[in-house]
C-alpha positions as CSV (number, residue, x, y, z in Angstrom):
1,X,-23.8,-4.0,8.1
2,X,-21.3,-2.7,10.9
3,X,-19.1,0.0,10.5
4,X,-15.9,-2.4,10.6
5,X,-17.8,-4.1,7.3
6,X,-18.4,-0.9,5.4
7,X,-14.7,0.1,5.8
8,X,-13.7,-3.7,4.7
9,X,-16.1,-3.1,1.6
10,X,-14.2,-0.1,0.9
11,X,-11.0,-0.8,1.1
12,X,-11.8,-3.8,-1.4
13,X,-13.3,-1.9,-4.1
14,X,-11.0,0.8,-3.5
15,X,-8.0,-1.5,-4.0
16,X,-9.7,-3.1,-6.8
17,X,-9.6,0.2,-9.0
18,X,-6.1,0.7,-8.0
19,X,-4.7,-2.6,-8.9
20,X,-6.4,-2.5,-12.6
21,X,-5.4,1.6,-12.9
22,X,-2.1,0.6,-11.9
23,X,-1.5,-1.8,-15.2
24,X,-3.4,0.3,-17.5
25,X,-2.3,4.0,-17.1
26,X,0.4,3.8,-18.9
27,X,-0.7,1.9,-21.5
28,X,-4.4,3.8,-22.1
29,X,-1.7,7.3,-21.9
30,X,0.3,5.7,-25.2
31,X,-2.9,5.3,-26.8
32,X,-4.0,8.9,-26.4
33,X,-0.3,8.8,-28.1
34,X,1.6,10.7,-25.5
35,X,5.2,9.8,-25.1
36,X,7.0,8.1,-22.7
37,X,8.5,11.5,-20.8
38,X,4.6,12.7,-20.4
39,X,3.6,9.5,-19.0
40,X,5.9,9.5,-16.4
41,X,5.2,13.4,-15.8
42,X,1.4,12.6,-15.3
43,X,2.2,8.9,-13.4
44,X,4.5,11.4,-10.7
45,X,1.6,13.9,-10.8
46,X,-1.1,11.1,-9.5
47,X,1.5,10.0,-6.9
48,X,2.2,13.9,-6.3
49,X,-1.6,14.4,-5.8
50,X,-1.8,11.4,-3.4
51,X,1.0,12.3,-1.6
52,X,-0.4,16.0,-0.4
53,X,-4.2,14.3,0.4
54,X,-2.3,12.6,2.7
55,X,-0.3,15.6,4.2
56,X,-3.8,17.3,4.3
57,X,-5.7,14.0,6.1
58,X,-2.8,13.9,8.6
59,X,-3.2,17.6,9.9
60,X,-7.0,17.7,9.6
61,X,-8.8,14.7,9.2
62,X,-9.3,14.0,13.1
63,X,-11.1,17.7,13.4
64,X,-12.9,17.6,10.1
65,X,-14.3,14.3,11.0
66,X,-13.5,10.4,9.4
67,X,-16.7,10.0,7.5
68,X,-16.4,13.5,5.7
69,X,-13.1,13.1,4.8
70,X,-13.1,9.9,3.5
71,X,-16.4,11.0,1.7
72,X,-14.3,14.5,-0.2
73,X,-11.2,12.0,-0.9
74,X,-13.3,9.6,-2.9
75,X,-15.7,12.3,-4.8
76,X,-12.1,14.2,-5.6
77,X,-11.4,10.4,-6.9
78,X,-14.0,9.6,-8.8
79,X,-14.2,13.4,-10.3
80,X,-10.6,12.7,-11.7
81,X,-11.2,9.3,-12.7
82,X,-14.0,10.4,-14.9
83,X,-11.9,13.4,-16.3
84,X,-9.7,10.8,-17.1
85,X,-11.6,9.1,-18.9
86,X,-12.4,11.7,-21.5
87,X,-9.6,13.9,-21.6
88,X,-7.1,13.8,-24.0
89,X,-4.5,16.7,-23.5
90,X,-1.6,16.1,-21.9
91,X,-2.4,19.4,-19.3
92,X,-5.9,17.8,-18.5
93,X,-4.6,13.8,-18.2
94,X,-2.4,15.8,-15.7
95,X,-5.3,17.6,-13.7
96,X,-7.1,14.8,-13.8
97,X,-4.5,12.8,-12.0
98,X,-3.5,15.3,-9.7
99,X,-7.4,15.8,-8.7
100,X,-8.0,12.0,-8.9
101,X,-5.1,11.4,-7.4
102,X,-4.3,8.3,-9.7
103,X,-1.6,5.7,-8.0
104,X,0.0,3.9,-10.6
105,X,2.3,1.7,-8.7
106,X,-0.7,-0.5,-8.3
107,X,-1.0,-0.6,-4.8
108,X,-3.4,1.3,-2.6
109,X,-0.9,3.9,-0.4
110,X,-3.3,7.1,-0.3
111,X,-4.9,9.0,1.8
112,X,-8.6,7.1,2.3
113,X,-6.2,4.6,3.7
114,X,-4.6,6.6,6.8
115,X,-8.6,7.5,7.7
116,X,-9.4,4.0,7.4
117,X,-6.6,2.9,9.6
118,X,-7.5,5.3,12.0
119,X,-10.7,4.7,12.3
120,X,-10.7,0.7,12.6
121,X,-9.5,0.5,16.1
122,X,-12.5,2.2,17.2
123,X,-14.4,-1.5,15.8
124,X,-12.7,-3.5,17.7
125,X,-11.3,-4.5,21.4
126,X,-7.7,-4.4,21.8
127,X,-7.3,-8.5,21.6
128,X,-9.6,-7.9,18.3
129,X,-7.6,-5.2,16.6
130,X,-4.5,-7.1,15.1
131,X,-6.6,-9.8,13.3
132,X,-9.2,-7.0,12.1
133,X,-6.2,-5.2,11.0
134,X,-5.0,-8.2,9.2
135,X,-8.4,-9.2,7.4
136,X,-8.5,-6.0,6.1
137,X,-5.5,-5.9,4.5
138,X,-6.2,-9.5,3.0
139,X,-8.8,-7.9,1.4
140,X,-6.4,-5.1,0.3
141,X,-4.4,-7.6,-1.3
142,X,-7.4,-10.0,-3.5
143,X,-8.3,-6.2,-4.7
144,X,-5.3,-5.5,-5.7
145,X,-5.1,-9.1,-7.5
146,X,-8.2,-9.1,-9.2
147,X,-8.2,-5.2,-10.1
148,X,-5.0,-6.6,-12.2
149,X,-7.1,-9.2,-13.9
150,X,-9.6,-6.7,-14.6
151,X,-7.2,-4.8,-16.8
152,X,-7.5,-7.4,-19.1
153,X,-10.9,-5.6,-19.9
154,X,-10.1,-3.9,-23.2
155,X,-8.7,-6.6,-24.8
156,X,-12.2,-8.3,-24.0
157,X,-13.7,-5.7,-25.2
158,X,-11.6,-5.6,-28.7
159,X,-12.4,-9.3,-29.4
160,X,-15.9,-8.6,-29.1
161,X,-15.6,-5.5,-31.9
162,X,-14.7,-2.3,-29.5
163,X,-12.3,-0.4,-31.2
164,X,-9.3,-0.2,-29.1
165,X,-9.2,3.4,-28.4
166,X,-13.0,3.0,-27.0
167,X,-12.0,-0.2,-25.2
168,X,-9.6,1.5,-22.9
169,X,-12.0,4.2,-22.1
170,X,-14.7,2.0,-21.4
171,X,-12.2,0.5,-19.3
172,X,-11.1,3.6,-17.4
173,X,-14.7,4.5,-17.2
174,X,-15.4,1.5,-15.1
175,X,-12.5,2.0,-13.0
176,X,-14.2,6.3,-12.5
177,X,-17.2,3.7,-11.4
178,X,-15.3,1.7,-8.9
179,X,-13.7,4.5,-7.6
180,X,-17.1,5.8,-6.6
181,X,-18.5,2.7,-4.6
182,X,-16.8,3.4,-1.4
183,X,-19.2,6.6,-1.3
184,X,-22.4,4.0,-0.5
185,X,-20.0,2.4,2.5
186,X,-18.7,5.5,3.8
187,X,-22.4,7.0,4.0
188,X,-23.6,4.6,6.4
189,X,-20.7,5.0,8.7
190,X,-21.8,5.9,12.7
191,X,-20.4,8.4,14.7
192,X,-18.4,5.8,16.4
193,X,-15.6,6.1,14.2
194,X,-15.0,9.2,14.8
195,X,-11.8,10.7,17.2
196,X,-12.7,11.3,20.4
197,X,-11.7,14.3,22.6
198,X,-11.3,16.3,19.2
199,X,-10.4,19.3,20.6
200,X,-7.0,17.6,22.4
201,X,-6.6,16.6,18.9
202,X,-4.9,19.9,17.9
203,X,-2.1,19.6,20.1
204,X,-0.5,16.2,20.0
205,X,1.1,15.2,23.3
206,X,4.8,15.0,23.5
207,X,4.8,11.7,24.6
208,X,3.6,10.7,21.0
209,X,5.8,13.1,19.2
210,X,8.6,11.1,21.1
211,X,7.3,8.0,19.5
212,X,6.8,9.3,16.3
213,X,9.8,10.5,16.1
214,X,11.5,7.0,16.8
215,X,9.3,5.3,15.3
216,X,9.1,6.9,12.1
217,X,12.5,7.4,11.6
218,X,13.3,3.1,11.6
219,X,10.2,3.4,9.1
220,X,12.4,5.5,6.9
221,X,15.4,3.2,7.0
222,X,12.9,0.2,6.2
223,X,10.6,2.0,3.1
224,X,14.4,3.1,2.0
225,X,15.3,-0.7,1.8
226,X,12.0,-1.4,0.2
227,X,12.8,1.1,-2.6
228,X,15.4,-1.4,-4.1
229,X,13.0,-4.0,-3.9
230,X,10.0,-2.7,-5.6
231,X,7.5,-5.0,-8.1
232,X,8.7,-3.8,-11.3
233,X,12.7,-4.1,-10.2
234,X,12.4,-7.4,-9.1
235,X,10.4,-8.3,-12.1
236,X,13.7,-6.7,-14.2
237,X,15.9,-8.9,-12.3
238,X,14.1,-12.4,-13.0
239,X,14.2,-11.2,-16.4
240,X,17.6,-10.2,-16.9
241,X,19.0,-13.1,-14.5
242,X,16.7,-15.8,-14.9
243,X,15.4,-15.3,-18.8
244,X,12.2,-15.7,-18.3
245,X,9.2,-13.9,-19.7
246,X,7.0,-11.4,-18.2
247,X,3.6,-14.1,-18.8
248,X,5.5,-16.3,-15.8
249,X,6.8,-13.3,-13.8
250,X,3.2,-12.1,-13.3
251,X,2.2,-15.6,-12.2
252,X,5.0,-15.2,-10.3
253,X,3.7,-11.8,-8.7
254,X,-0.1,-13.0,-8.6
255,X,1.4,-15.7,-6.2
256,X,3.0,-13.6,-4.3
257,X,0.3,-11.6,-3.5
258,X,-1.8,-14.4,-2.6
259,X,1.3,-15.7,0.2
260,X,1.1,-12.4,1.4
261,X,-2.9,-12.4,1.9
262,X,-2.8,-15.5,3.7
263,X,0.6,-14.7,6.2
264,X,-1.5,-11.3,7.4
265,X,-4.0,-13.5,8.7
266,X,-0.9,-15.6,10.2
267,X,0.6,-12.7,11.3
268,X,-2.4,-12.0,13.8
269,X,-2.7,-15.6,15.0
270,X,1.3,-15.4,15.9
271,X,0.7,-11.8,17.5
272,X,-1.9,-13.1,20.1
273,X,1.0,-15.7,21.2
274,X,4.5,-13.9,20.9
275,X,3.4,-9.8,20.9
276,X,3.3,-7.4,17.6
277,X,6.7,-6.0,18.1
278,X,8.4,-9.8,17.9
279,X,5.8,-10.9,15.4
280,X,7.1,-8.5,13.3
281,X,10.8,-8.7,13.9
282,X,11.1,-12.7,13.8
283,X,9.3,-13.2,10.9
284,X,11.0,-10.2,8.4
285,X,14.4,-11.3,9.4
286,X,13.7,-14.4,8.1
287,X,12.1,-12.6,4.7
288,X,15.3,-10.5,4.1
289,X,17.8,-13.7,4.8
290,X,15.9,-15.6,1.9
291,X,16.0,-13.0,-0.8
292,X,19.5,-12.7,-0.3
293,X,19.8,-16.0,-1.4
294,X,17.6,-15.9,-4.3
295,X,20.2,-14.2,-6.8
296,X,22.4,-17.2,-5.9
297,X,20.3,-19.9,-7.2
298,X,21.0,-22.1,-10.4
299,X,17.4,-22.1,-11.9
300,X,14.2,-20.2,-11.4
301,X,11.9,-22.8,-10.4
302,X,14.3,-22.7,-7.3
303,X,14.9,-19.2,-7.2
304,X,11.2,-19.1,-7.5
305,X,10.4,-20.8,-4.7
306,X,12.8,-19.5,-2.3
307,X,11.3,-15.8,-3.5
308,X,8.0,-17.0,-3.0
309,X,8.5,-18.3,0.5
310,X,10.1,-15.2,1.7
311,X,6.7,-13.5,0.5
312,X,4.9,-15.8,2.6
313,X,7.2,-13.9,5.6
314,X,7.5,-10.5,4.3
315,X,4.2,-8.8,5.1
316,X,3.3,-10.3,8.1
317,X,4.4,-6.8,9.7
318,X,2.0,-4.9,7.8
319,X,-1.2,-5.5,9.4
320,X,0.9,-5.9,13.2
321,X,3.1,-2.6,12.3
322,X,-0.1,-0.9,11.7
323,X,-2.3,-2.4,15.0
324,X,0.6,-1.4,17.0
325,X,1.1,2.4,15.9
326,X,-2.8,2.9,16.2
327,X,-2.2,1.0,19.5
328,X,0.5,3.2,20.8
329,X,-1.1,6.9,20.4
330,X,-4.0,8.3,21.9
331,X,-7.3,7.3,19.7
332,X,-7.6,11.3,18.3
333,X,-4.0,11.1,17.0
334,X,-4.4,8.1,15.6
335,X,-5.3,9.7,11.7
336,X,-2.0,12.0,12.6
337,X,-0.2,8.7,13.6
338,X,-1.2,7.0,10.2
339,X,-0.5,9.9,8.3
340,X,2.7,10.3,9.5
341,X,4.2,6.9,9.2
342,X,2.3,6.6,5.4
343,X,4.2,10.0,4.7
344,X,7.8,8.4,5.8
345,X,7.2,5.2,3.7
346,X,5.9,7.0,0.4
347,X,9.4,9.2,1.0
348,X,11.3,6.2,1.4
349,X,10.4,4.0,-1.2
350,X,10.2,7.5,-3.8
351,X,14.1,7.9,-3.2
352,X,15.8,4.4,-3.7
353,X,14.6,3.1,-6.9
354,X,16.6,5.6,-9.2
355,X,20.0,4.1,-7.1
356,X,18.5,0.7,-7.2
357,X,18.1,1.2,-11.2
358,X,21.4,2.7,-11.9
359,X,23.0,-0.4,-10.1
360,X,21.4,-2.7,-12.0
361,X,22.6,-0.9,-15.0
362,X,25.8,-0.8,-14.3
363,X,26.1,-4.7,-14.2
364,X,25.6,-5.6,-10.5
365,X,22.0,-7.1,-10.8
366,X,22.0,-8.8,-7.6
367,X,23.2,-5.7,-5.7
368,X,20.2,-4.1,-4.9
369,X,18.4,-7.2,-3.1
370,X,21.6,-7.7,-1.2
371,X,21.6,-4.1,0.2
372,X,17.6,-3.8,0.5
373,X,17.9,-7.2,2.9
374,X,20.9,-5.9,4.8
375,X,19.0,-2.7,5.2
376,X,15.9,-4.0,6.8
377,X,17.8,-6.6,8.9
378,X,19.2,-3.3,10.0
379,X,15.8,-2.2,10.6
380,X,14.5,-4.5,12.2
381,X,17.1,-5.2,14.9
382,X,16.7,-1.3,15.8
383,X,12.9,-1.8,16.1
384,X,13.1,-4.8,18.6
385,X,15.7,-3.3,20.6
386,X,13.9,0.3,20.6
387,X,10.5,-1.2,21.1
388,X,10.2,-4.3,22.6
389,X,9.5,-2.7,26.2
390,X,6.8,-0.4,25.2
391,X,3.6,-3.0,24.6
392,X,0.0,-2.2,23.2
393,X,-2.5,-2.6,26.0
394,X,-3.5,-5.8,24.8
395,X,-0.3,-7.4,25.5
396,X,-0.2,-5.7,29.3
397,X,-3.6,-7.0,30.6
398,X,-3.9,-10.3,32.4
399,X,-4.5,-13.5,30.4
């Protein structure tokens, strides 16, 4: 298999432990009957842990090498997974999370992923990039789908006579086991995706810093606006507006993940014809002027499908956003590139929820999708008008 296959095999299985760790943390903690402030204690600790593997892969990962550091960040992850698994104090959950670094939001946002993206590029040609960048976040998003299905386990495993306490560390167990398959794929990685010219590595050229800078700072505004619009307050707002239950919200969700699998590969055909810079302006404006509409609706089969069609918009700048930063830089900044934009989003989208929540609390339910779609209008206007000179080299060769 080629290196660009290993790293797809990863990513899957990788995202596949984080979507089914991301339903049952929380749940397997209040078995080990630890209360509700301890479970948010160790859930920020995971995220805490994640958060500084990144900070570490972003300063060293290009001189250290991919391969071995995407080899340490999944033995530190399967180490805590299975410390998870048979811990039961409060102080050694928390280790084990921090070590582990367990991501309960559900969605894969570590560190392995900021190695991965920078090493990608180096499997493909320029034209090939976007549309390898785009399968492999389609892959990113079935994992995530499925790992939710597959939390489902200890229930399965309490019908067949597992005890429940049992069945959810049987269940954790296997998720310690998924988190250590991307060790076979990242031991048959070449040299090739390595950074080149490592030792310019240590410096990175102004010219980058520049667009960094820039770049990173419209990435703030935009992971800001996508802090009051995160799964589980949108989920609180079909609820509270809508009356529905949570059995048809998470229908609702495992829809929209699938919409947002198939526009990434949409995303890559419409970057080919219009550039990545307008493929992702032109099709998230469109995303953020149909959520605004949603709290307006009179049912939620309409509401529904207006939210599920702006899904089918709202990610097609993920796997362009991401070809065009690794695009932009020099190929040994590119793991310092990743980092650095992954660092501004997990900031962003840290901050807003708690405003978001007390909005909604205070009777204005609709408020927060209103300002998280005027923000990344915002956003998005900035980008095309900052960006929309400076082209990949893809998009400056002759067709």
């Amino acid at each position: 298999m080629s290196d660009r296959g290993w790293l797809y095999f990863a990513v899957f299985v990788r995202s596949l432990a984080t979507g089914m760790i991301g339903v049952l943390l929380g749940i397997y903690l209040s078995e080990l009957h630890l209360g509700a402030d301890a479970i948010g204690v160790i859930v920020g600790v995971g995220l805490g842990g994640a958060a500084v593997a990144t900070f570490l892969v972003t300063l060293y990962a290009d001189r250290a090498g991919h391969r071995a550091t995407l080899l340490l960040i999944t033995f530190s992850s399967c180490v805590g997974a299975v410390l998870l698994a048979l811990s039961a104090h409060p102080v050694a959950l928390g280790f084990a999370a921090l070590v582990g670094m367990v991501n309960g939001m559900g969605r894969d946002r570590g560190a392995a992923l900021v190695v991965e993206q920078a090493a990608l590029p180096a499997t493909a040609s320029d034209r090939e990039r976007t549309m390898v960048f785009a399968k492999y976040n389609v892959l990113q998003d079935i994992g995530h789908a499925l790992g939710a299905l597959l939390a489902a386990l200890p229930a399965i495993l309490q019908q067949s006579g597992v005890a429940e306490l049992p069945a959810f560390r049987t269940s954790v167990a296997v998720y310690a086991a998924l988190s250590f398959l991307p060790v076979l794929a990242y031991w048959r990685l070449s040299s090739n995706v390595e950074a080149t010219h490592v030792a310019a590595a240590k410096r990175v050229s102004p010219e980058t810093r520049s667009i960094l800078w820039k770049i990173s700072s419209l990435f703030a505004l935009d992971s800001l606006a996508g802090g009051f619009l995160t799964t589980a307050l949108l989920s609180f707002f079909f609820h509270e507006r809508f009356g529905v239950g949570i059995e048809m919200i998470g229908l609702l969700f495992f829809a929209a993940r699938i919409a947002n699998a198939a526009s990434h590969i949409a995303a890559a055909w419409l970057a080919q014809r219009i550039g990545l810079v307008n493929t992702m302006v032109f099709t998230h404006i469109p995303s953020s002027l149909l959520l605004a509409t949603v709290p307006f609706m009179p049912s939620f089969p309409i509401a529904a499908a207006l939210f599920l069609l702006r899904e089918g918009f709202v990610e097609m700048d993920v796997p362009t956003r991401q070809s065009y930063v690794m695009a932009i830089v020099r190929p040994e900044e590119r793991a310092f590139a990743s980092g650095v934009t992954h660092l501004v989003r997990l900031a962003g989208w840290a901050i807003a929820p708690a405003l978001a929540g007390y909005l909604m609390g205070g009777g204005h339910l609709a408020l927060p999708l209103l300002i998280g779609a005027g923000m990344k209008i915002a956003y998005d206007l900035m980008l095309w008008r900052s960006f929309r000179r400076l082209r990949p080299p893809e998009e400056c060769e002759p067709v």
